[in-house]
C-alpha positions in Angstrom: 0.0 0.0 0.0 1.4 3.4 -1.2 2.1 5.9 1.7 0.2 8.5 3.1 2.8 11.1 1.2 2.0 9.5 -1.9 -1.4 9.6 -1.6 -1.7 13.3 -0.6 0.4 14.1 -3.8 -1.6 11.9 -6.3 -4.6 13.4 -4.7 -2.7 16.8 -5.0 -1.8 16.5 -8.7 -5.6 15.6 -9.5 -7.5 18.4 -7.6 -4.8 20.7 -10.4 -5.7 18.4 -13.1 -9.5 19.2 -12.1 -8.8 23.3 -11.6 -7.6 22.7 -15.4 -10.7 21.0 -17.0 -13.1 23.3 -15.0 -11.5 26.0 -16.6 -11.3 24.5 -20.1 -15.6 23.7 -19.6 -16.3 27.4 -18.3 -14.4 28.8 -21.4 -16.2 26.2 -24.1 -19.0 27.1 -22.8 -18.5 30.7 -23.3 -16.9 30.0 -26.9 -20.1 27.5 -27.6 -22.7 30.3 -27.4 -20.9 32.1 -29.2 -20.0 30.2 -32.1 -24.1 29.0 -32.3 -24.6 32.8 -32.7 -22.2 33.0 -35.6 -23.9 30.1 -37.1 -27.4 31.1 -37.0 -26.4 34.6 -38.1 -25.1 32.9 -41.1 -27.6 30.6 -41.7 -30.4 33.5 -43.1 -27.6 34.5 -46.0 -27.1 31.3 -46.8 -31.1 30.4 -47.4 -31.5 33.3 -49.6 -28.5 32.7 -51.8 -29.7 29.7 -51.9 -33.0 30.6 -53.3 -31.3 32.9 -55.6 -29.5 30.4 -56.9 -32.6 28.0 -57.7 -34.5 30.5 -59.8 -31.3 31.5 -61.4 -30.9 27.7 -61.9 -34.1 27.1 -63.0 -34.5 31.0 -65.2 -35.2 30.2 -68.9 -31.7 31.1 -70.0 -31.3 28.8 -73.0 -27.6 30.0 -74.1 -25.7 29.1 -71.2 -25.8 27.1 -68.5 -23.2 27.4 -65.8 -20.6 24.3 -65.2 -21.4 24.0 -61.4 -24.8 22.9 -63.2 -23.5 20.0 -65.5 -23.6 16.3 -64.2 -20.9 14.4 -65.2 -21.8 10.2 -66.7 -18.4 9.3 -65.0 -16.8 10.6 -61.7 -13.3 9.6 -62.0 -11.4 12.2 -60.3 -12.7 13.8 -57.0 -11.7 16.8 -54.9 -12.3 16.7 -51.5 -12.4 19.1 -48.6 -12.3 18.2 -45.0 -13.5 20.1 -42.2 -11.8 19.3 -38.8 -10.7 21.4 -35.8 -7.3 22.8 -34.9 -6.9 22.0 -31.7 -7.7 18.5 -29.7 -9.5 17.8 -26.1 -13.1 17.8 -28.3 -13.8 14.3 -27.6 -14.5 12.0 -31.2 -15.9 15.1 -33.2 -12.3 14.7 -35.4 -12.2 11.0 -35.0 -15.6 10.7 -36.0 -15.7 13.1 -39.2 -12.0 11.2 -40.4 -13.7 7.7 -40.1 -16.0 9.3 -42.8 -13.7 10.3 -44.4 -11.6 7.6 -44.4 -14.6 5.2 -45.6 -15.3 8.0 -49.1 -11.5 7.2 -49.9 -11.8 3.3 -50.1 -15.2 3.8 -51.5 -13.6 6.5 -54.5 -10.8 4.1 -55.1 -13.2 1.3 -55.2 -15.3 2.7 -57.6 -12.3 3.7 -59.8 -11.6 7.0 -59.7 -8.4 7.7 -60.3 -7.1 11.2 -58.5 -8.5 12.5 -55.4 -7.6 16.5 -54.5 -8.2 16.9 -51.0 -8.4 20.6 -49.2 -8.1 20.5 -45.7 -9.7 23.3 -43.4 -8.3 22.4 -40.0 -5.0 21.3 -38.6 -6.3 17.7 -37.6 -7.5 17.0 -41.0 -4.3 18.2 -42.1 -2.1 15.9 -40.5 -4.6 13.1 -41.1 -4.5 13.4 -44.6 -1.1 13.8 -44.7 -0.3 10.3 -43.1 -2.4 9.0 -45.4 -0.7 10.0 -48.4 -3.6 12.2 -50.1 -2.3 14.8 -52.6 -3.3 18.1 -50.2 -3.6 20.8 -53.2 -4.6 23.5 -50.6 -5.3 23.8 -46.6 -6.1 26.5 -44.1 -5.1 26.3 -40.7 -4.8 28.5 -37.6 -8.8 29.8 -38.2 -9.2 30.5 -34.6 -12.4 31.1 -32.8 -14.4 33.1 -35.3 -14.1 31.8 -39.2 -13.0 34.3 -41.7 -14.5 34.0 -45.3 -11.3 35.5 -46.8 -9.2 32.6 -44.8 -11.1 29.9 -46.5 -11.5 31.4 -50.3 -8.3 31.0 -52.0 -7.9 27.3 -50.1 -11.3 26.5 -51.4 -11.2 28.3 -55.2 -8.1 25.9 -56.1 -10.9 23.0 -56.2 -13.3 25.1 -57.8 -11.1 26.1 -60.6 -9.9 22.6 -60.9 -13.6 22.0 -61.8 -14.2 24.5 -64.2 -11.2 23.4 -65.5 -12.6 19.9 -66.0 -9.5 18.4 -64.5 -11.5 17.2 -61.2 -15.6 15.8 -61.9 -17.1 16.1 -58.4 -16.3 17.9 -55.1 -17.3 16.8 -51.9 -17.0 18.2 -48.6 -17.2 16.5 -44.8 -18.0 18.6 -41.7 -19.8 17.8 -38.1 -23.1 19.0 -38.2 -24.3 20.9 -35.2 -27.2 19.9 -34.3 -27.3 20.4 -30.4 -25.2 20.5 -27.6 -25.3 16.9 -26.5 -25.2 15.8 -30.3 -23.1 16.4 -33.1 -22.9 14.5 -36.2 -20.1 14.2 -39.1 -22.0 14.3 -42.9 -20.4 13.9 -46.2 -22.3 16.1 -49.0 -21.8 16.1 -52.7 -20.5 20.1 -53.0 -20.3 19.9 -57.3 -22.2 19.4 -59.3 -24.8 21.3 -57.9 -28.2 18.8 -57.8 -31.5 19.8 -57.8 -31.9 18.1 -54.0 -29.3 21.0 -53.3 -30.6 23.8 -54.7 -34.5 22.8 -53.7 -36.9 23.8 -56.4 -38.0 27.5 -56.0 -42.0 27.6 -55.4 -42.5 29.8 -58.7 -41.0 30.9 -61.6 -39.0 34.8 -61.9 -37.8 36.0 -65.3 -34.9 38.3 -64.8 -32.9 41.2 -66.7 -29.2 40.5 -66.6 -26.7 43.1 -66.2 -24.1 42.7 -68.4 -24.6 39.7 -69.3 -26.6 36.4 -67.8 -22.9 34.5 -67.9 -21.2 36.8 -65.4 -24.6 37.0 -63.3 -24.5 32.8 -62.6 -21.4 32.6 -62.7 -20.6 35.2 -60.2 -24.0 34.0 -57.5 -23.2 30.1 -57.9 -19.4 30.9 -56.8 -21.0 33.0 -54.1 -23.3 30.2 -53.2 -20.3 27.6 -52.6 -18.7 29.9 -50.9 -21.7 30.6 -48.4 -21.9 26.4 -48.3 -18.1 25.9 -47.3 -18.3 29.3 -44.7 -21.5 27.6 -43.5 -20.1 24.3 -43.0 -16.9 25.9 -41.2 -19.6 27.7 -38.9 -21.2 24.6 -38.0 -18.3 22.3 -36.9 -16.8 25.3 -34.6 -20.0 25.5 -33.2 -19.2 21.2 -32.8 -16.5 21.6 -31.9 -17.0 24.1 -28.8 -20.0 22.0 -27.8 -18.1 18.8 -28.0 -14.9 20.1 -26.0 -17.9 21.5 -23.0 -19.2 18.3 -22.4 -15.6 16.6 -22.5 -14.2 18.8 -20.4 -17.1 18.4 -18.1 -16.4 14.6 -18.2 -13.2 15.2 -17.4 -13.9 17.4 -14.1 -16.5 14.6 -13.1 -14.1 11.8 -13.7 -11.3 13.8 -11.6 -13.8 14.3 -8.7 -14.3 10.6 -8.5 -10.8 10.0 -8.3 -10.4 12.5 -6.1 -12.8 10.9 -3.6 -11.3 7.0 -4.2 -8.1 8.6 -3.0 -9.2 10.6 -0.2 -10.8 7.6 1.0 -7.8 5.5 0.7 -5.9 8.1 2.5 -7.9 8.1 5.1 -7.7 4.1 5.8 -3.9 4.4 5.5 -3.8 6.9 8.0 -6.1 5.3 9.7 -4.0 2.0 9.9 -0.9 3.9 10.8 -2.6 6.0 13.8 -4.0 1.8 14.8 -0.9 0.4 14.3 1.1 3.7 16.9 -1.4 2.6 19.7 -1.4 -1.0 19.6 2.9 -0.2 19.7 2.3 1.9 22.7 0.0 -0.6 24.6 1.9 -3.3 24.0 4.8 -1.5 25.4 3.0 -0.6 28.3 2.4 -4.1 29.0 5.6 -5.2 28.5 6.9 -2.7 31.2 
């Protein structure tokens, strides 16, 4: 049985370990209601672009029709852009959305494609993808606690002029959905080609005047609209993230307390022994005298 110094230091080093995780759940907390804010704030741009973009989608413009637009017979080349956190102590949100991410891959090379482009938003997808030998074209790291639209455009746009370019055929994107604070949950969605399940079908018919032209009006909204999908996605797994980081954290400072009390209690049976086993000393050498 360790001794009653030992004890009172393990005890000791937990009750700091405890001060630590307390602090890390106050903080998440504070971070979580904010990042929900910054995600429902975006969420009202993002419905109307959206709507913008189906009756610009669906507008009888019979010269053009925009690239985002076309569905490919053959997906043999895929860009790919994960969305992960930077920084750890969030439970499985990262594990969870990499699994996904790991099962698309074998899936893609199953299927036969041929190339797969990742873009990696987040310093744990980063490394993931790294180790796992994907060509990274682009990644953005270091985001912090608020996303940045500018941060995430020029890592994004190298996969979305690899598609205009025709030199990738579909672009897919996984994030952690936020849906509340107990539950999180990691999606993969088809980015491009744009389907009509996507863009939802607008409840009536507009006819618009284009200025200049209609090709620099689509093509100029649909970029817009991808953009608002990969700011909205970022949005949504901070707000996961933060959510998922409170309630380990809060785990964490349970767990500790536990411990805490297991050794306290063995402490006090050491002692206990000790102050037993100084008596029975003393009266038996009493008796011998």
């Amino acid at each position: 049985m360790a001794s009653g110094k030992e004890i009172r230091t393990k005890i000791k080093s937990v009750q700091n370990t405890r001060k630590i995780t307390k602090a890390m759940e106050m903080v998440a907390a504070s971070k979580m209601r904010k990042a929900q804010d910054r995600m429902r704030a975006a969420r009202p741009y993002t419905d109307k672009i959206r709507r913008l973009a189906a009756h610009l989608s669906q507008a009888d413009v019979t010269d053009y029709q925009h690239q985002f637009l076309v569905q490919k017979n053959r997906v043999t080349r895929v860009g790919f852009i994960l969305v992960t956190t930077d920084k750890g102590l969030c439970g499985g949100l990262n594990t969870n959305v990499q699994r996904i991410a790991l099962n698309a891959l074998k899936s893609w090379e199953a299927s036969g494609v041929t190339e797969i482009r990742a873009c990696c938003i987040g310093n744990k997808g980063f490394g993931f993808m790294q180790r796992l030998g994907v060509n990274v074209v682009s990644h953005a790291v270091q985001l912090g606690d608020k996303p940045m639209l500018e941060k995430l455009i020029g890592s994004v746009k190298i996969l979305l002029d690899a598609f205009q370019n025709d030199e990738i055929d579909a672009i897919y994107v996984a994030y952690t959905r936020f849906i509340n604070t107990m539950k999180q949950e990691p999606v993969l969605e088809q980015l491009l080609p744009l389907s009509g399940e996507k863009l939802g079908t607008p409840d009536r018919a507009w006819d618009y005047l284009y200025e200049p032209n209609p090709k620099v009006v689509i093509d100029e909204m649909l970029v817009r609209y991808i953009e608002a999908l990969v700011y909205q996605s970022v949005a949504e797994n901070m707000a996961s993230e933060q959510s998922a980081r409170m309630v380990a954290m809060k785990a964490a400072s349970d767990n500790a307390k536990n411990v805490i009390d297991e050794l306290q209690l063995v402490y006090n049976k050491t002692r206990q022994a000790a102050i037993t086993k100084e008596l029975t000393e003393i009266v038996s050498g009493a008796a011998a005298v």
